[in-house]
C-alpha positions in Angstrom: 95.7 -40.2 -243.1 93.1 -41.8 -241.2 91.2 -39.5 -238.2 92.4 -42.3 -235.8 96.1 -41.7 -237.1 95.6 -37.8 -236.8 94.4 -38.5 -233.2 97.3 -40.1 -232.5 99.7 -38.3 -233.7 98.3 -35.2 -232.0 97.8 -36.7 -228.7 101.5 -37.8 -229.2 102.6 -34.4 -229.8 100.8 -32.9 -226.8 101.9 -35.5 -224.2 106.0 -34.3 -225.6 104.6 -30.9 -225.3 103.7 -31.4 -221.8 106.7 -33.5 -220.8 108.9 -30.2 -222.0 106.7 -27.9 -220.2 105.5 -26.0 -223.2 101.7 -27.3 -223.9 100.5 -27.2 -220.4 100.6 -24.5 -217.6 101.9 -25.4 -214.4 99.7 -23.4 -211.6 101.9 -21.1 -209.4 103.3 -22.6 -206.1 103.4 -20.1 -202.8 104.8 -21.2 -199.7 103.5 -19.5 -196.8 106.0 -19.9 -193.4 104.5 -18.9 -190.1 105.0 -19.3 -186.8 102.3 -21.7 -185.3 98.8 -22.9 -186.2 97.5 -22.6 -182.5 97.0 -18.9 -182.5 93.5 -17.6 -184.0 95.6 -14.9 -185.7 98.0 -17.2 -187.1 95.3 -19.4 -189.0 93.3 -16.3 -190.2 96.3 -15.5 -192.1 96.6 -18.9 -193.8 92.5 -18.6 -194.6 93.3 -15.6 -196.0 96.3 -16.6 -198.2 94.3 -19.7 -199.1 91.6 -17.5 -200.7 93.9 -15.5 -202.4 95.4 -18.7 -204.0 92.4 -20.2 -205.1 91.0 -17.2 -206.3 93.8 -17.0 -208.5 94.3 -20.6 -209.6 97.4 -21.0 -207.5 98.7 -23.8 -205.2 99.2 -22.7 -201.3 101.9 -24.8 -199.3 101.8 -24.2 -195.4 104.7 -24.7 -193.3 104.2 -24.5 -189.6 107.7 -23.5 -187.6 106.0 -23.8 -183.9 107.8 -21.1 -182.8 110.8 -22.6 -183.9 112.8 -19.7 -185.6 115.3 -22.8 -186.7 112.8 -24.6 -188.2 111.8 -21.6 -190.4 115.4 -21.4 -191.8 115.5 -25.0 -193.1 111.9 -24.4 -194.3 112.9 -21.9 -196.8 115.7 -23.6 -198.0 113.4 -26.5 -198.9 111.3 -24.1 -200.2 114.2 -22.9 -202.4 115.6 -26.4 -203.5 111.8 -27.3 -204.9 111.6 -23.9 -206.2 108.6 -22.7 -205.5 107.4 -19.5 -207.0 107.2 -17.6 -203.8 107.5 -17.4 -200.2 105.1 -15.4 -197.7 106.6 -15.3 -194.4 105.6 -14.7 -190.9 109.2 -14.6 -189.4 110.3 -15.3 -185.7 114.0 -14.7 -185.6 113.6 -11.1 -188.3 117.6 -10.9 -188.1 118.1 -14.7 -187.8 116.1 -15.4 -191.2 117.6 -12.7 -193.6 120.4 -15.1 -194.8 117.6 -17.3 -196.2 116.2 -14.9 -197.5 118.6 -13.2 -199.1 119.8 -17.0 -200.5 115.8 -17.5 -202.0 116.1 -13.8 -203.6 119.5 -15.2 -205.2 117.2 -18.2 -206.5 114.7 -15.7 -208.0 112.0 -16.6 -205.4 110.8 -13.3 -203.8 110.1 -13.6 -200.2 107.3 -11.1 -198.9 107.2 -10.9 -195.2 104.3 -9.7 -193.8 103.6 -9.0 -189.3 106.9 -8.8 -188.7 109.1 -6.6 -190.6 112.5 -7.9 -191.7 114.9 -4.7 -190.7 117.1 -4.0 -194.2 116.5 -7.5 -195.2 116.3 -8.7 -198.8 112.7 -9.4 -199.3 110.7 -8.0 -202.0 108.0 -6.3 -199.9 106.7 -5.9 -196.4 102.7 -6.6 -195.2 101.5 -5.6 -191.9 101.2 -3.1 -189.1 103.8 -0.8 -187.3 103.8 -2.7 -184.6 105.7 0.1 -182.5 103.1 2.9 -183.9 100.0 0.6 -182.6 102.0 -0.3 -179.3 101.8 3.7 -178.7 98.4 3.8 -179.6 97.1 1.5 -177.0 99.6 2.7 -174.9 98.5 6.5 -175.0 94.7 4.7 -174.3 96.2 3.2 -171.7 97.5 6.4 -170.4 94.5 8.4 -170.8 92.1 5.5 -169.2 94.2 5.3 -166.1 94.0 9.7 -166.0 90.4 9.0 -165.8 90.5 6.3 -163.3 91.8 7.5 -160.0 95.7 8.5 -161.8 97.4 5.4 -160.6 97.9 1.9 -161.9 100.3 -0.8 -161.7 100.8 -3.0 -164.8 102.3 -6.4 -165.3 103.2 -7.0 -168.7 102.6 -10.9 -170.5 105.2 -10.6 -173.6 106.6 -13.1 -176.3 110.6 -12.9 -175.5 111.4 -14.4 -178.3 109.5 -12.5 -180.8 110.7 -9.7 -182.2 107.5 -7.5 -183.3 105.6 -8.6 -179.5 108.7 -6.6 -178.1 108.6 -3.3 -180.3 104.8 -3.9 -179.6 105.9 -3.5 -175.7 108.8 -1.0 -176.3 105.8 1.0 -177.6 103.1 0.8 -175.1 105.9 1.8 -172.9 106.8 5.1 -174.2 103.0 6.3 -174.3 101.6 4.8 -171.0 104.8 5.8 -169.3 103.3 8.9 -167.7 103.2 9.7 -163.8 101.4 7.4 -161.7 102.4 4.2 -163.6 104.5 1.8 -162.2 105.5 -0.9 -164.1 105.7 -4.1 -162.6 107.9 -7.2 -164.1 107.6 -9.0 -167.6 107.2 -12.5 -167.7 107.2 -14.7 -170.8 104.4 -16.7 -172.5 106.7 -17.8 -175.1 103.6 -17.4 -177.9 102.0 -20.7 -176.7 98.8 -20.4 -174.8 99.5 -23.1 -171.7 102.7 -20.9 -170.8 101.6 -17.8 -170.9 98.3 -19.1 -168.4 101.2 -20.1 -165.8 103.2 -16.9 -166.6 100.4 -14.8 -165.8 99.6 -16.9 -162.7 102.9 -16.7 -161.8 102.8 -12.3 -162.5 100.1 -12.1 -160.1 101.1 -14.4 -157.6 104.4 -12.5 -157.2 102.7 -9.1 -157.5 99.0 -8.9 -155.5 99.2 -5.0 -156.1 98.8 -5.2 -159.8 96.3 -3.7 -161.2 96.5 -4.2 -165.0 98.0 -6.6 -167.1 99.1 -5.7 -170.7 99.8 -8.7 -173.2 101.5 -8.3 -176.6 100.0 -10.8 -178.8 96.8 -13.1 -179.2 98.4 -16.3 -176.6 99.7 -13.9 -174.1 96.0 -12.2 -174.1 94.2 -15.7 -173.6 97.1 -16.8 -171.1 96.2 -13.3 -169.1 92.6 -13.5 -169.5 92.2 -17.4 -168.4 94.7 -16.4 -165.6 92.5 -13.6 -164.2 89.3 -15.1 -164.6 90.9 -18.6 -162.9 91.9 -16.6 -159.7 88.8 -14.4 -159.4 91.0 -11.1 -160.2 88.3 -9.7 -162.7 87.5 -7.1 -160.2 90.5 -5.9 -159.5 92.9 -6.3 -162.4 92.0 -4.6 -165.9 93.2 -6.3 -168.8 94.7 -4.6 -172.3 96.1 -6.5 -175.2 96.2 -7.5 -179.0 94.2 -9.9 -181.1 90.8 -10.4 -180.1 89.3 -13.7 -179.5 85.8 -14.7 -178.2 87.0 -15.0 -174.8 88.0 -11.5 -175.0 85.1 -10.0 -176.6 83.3 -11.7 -173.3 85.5 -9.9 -171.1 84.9 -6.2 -172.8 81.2 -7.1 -172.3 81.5 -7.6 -169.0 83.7 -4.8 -168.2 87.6 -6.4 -167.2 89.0 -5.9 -170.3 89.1 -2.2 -172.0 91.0 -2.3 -174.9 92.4 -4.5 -177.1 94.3 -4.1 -180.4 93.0 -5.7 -183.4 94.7 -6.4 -186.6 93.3 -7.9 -190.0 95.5 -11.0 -190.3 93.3 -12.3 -193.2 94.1 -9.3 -195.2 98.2 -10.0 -194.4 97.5 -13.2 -195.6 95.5 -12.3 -198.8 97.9 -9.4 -200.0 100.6 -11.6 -199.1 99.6 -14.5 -201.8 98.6 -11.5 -204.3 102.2 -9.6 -203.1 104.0 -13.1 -204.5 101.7 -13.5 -207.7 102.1 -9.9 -209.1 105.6 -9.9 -208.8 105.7 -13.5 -211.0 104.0 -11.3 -213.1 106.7 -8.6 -212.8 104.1 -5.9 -212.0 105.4 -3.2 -209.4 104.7 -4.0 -205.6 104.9 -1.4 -202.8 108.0 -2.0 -201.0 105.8 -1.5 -197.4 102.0 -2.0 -197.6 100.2 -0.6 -194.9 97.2 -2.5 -192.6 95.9 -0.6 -190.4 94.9 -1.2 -186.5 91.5 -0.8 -184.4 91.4 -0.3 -180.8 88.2 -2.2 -179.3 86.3 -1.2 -176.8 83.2 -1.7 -175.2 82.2 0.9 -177.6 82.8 -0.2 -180.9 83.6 -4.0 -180.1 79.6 -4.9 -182.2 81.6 -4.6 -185.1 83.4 -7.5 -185.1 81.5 -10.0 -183.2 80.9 -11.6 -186.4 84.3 -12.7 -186.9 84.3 -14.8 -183.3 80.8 -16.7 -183.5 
């Protein structure tokens, strides 16, 4: 036999090889679902799961719901009929999405979910902060800041409605900032999306001159609140507390109208929720709840992260 003929026959043998899926690995497919792709938070997480896939040699699929809790349902169903390997998920609807989930862990396609926390649902792990824990956290700051400032405040709230985790994030700062001399004013909806919660927040102030804080649950509902006080020259008069920092907001600790803001590492959700998915393709063990914690910024400390907002 010739070497041509041995060539031949080889390459022959490799190309049926391939066609059976023996010769040639196929790289891992992970399908991340979030919410939107307007939110800084949102895209940190998908930077974070994209370095996690490339660092590992694994394909990253991004499926953007905006805000549509529907949308994520018929996204993991896709997700299922192309059988992907695994599914990363930033849920809306927590309750509304556990039959899909359940139907992908049927397929053999672990879901992790990391942000929001899927109560008794059927995915294989959970990534992310207790979002009740940190709302008590910046709650009890809240609390503390007002004891040291005259005793008295009234706070307007800028929430997501439709978001499960942005309400136990308001159900917690509740409990904690509760104390006497608080009067909590109403609770309008931004709806997660930037341009509604800037009217919400107009709207909050306009039908309450008194306030005299504002307290948003997630990263819109904070730039909604801050371009809302800024736009009607309230800086002096209403104090601002939130989640997720942006640049705008590191501007407004500097200057003095916002005090406290909680921040989260949404590129590490994203990262351990890509490495979550690859692991347990490898069957290793996963924590069932992985843990990341929360920083309160301030005026003090806020140097530290400047870097992530230039």
């Amino acid at each position: 036999m010739t070497m041509i003929e041995m060539f031949k026959r080889t390459a022959a043998a490799a190309a049926i090889l391939a066609g059976l899926g023996v010769a040639t690995a196929q790289a891992e497919t992970v399908a991340l679902v979030t919410i939107n792709q307007q939110a800084l938070f949102f895209n940190q997480i998908n930077d974070g799961a994209q370095a996690a896939a490339d660092k590992a040699g694994a394909k990253l699929v991004i499926f953007n719901a905006n805000n549509q809790a529907a949308a994520q349902n018929t996204a993991i169903e896709n997700y299922i009929a192309q059988k992907v390997d695994g599914i990363v998920l930033v849920a809306i609807d927590v309750n509304g999405v556990k039959p899909a989930i359940t139907a992908a862990k049927a397929a053999g396609i672990p879901v992790v979910a990391i942000d929001a926390r899927i109560p008794d649902g059927d995915n294989a792990a959970f990534i992310g902060v207790d979002n009740t824990g940190a709302g008590e956290q910046i709650g009890k700051y809240f609390a503390d800041y007002v004891a040291k400032n005259g005793g008295a405040a009234k706070v307007g709230i800028v929430g997501a409605l439709n978001s499960f985790i942005q309400n136990q994030r308001l159900d917690g700062f509740k409990k904690t900032a509760g104390v006497s001399g608080v009067t909590f004013l109403d609770t309008v909806d931004g709806q997660n999306v930037q341009d509604v919660a800037l009217t919400a927040s107009e709207n909050l102030m306009t039908a309450n001159p008194d306030m005299t804080a504002i307290y948003a649950t997630g990263e819109p509902q904070l730039i909604g609140a801050i371009s809302a006080v800024s736009s009607q020259n309230m800086k002096d008069k209403v104090k601002v507390f939130g989640w997720d920092l942006t640049a705008q907001a590191i501007k407004g600790i500097d200057e003095g109208w916002i005090t406290a803001v909680v921040q989260q590492d949404p590129y590490k959700e994203g990262e351990a929720g890509v490495n979550a998915i690859l692991a347990l393709k490898k069957g290793e063990k996963v924590e069932p709840n992985i843990d990341i914690p929360v920083t309160i910024v301030t005026k003090e400390n806020v140097d530290k992260f400047r870097d992530l907002f230039k």
